[in-house]
Backbone as CSV, one residue per row, in Angstrom:
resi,resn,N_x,N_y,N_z,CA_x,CA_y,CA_z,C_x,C_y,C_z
1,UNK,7.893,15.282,0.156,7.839,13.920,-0.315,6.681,13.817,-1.291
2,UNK,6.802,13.331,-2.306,6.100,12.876,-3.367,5.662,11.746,-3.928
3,UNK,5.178,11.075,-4.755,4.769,9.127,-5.328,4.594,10.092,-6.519
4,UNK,4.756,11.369,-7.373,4.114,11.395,-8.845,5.505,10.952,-9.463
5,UNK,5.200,10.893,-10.441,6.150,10.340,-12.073,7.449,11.457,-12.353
6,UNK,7.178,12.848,-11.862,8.219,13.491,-12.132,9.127,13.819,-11.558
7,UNK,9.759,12.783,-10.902,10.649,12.674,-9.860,12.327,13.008,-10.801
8,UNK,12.562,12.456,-11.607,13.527,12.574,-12.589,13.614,13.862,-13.058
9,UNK,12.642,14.329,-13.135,13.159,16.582,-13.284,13.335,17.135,-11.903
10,UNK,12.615,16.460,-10.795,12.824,17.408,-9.620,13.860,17.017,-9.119
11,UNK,14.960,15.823,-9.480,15.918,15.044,-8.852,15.730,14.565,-7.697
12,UNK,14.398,14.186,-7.274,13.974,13.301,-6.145,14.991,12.060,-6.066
13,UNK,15.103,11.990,-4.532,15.656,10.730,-4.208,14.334,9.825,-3.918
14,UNK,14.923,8.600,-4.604,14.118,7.116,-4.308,14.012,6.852,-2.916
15,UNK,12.729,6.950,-2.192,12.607,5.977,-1.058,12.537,4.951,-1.128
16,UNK,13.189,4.469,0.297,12.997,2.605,0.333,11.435,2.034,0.894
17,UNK,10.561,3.306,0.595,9.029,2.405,0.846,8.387,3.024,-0.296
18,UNK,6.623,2.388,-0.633,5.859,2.719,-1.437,4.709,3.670,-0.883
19,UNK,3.975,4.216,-1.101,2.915,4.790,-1.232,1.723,4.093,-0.597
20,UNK,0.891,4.273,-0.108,-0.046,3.090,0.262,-0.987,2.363,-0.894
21,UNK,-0.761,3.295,-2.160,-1.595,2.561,-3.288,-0.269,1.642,-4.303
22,UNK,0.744,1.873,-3.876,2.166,0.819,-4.278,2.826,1.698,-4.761
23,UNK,2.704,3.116,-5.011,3.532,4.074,-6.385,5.062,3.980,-5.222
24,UNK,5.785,4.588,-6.452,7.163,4.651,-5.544,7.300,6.198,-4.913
25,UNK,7.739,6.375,-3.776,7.718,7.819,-2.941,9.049,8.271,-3.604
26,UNK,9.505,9.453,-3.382,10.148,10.531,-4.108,10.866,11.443,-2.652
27,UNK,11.979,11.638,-2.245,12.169,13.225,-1.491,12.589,13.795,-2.553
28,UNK,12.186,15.579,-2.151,13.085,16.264,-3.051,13.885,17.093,-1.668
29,UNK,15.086,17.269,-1.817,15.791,18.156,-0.479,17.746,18.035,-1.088
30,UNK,18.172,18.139,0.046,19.429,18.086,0.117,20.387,17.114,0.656
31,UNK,19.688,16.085,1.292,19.802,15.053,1.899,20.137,14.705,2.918
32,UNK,19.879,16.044,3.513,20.380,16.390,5.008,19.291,16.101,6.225
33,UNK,18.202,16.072,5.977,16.767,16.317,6.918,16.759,15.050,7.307
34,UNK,15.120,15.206,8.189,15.218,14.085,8.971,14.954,12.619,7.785
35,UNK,13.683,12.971,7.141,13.430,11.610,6.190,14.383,10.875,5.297
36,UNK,15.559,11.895,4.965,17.014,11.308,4.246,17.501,10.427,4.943
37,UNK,17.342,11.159,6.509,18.290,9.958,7.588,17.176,8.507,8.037
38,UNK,16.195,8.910,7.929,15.143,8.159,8.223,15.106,6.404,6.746
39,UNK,15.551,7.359,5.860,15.669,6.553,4.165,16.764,5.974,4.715
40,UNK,17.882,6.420,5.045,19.494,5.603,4.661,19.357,4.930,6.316
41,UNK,18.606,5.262,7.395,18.237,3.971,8.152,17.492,2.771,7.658
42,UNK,16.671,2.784,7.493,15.841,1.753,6.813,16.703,1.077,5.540
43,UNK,17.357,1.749,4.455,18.033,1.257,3.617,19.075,0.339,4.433
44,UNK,19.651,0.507,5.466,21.118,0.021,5.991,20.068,-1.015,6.550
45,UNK,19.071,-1.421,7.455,18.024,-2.022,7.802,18.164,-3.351,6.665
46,UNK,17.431,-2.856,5.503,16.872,-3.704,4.788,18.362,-4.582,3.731
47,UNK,19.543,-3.823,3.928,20.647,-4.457,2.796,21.154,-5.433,3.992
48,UNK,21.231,-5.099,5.385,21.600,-6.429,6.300,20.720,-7.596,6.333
49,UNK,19.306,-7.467,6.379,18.567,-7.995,6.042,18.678,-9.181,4.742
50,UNK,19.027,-8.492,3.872,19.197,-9.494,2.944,20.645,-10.300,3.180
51,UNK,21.901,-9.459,4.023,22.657,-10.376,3.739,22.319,-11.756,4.586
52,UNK,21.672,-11.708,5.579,21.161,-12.224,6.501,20.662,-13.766,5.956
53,UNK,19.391,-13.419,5.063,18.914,-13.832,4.113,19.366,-14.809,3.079
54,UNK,20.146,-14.148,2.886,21.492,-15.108,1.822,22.254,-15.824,2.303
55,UNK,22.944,-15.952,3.929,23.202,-16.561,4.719,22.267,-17.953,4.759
56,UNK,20.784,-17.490,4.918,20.080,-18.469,5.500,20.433,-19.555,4.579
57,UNK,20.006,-19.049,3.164,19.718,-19.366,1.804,20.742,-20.306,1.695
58,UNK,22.020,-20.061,1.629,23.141,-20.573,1.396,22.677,-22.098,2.173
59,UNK,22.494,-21.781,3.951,22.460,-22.840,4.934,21.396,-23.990,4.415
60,UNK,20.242,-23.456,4.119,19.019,-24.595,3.550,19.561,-25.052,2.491
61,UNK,19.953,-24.573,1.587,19.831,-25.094,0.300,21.230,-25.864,-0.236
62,UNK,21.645,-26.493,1.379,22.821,-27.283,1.154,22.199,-28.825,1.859
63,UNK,21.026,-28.320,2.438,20.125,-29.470,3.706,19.878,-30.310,1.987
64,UNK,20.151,-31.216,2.785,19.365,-32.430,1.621,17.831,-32.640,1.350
65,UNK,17.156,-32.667,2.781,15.917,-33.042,3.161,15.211,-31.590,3.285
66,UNK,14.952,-30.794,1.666,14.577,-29.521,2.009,13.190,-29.956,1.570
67,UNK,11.765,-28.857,1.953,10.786,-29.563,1.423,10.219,-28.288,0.508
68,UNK,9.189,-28.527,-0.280,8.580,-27.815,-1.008,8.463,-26.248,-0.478
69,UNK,7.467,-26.724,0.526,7.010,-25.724,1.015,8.468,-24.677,2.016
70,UNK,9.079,-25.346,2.379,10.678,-24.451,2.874,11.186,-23.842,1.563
71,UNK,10.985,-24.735,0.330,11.608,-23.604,-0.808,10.856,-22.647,-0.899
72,UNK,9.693,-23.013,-0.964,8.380,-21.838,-1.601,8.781,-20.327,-0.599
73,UNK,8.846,-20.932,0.446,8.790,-19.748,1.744,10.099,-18.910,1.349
74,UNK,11.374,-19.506,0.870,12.732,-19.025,1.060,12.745,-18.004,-0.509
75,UNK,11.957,-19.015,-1.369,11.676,-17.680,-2.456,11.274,-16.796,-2.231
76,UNK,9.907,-16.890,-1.953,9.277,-15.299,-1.159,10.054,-14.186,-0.822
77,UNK,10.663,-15.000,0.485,11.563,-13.692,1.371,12.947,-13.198,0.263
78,UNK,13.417,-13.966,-0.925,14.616,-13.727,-1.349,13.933,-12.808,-2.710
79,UNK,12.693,-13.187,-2.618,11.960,-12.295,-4.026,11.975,-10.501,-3.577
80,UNK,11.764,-10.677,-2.429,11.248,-9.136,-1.435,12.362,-8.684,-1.277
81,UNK,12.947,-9.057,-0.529,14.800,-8.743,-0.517,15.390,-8.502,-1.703
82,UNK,15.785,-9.089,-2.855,16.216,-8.619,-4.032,15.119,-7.392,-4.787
83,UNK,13.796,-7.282,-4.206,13.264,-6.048,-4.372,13.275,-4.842,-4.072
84,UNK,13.757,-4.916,-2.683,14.494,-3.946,-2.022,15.587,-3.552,-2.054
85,UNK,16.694,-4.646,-1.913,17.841,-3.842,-3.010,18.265,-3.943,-4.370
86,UNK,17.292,-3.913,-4.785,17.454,-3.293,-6.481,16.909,-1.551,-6.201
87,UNK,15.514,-1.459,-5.588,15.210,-0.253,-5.249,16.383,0.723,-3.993
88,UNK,17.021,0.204,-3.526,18.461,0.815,-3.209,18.920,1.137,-4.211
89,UNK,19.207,-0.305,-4.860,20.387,0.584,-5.466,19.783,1.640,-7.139
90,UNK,18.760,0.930,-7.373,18.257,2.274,-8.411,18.625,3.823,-7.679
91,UNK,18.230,4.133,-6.425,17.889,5.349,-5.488,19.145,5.896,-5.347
92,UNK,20.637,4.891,-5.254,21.688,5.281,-5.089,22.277,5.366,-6.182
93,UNK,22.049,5.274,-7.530,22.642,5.229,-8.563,21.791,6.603,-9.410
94,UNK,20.644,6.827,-8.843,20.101,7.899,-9.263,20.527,9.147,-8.839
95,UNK,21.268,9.203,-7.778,22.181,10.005,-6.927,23.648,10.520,-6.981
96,UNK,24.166,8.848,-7.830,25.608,9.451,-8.364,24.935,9.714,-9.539
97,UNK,24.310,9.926,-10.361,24.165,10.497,-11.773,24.348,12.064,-11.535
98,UNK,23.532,12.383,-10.584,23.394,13.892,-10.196,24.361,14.042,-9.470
99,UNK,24.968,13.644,-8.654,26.581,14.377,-7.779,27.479,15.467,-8.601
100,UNK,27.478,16.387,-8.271,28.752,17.231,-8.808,30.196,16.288,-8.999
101,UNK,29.975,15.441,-7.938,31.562,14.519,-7.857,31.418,13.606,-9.447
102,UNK,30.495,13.464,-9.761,30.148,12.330,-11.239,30.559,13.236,-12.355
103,UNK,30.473,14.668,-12.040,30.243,15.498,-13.348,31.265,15.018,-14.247
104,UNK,30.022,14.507,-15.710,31.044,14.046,-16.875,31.983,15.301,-17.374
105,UNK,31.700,16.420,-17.549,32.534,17.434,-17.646,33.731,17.846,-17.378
106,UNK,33.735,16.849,-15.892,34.510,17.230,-15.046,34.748,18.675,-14.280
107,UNK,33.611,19.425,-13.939,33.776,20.552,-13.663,33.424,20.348,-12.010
């Protein structure tokens, strides 16, 4: 596991956490080990999470009597959540680029 910049030559997969100084973490492997399964737990974690989220979202923001501070809060959590899966799906889209199954070649 890695956080440097050259993740794109080693074909690192995107983790769904940061670094403790914020950089983004990196595996390089086969996607078989434990931290792959450890990534696509937490990923499945965090995309229910948001649908969850969007649920709520939907429910408040039909309340008439919503207040400032209930929006302020519902941004937050929908700011973090759409942060997390965008960083999914960058991680999973960085993945079909490299699949043999994608090959533009078709080989």
């Amino acid at each position: 596991m890695s956080d440097g910049a050259d993740h794109h030559n080693a074909g690192g997969r995107l983790l769904p956490w940061a670094s403790p100084e914020g950089r983004p973490c990196y595996l390089v492997g086969d996607g078989t080990g434990y931290v792959s399964r450890l990534a696509d737990e937490i990923e499945n974690v965090q995309l229910g999470m948001a649908g969850e989220l969007l649920g709520h979202a939907c429910e408040l923001l039909t309340e008439r009597r919503v207040t400032s501070v209930e929006l302020h809060y519902l941004a937050r959590r929908l700011t973090e959540s759409l942060r997390d899966v965008k960083r999914i799906a960058e991680s999973r889209g960085g993945r079909l680029v490299r699949s043999p199954a994608h090959d533009p070649g078709g080989n």
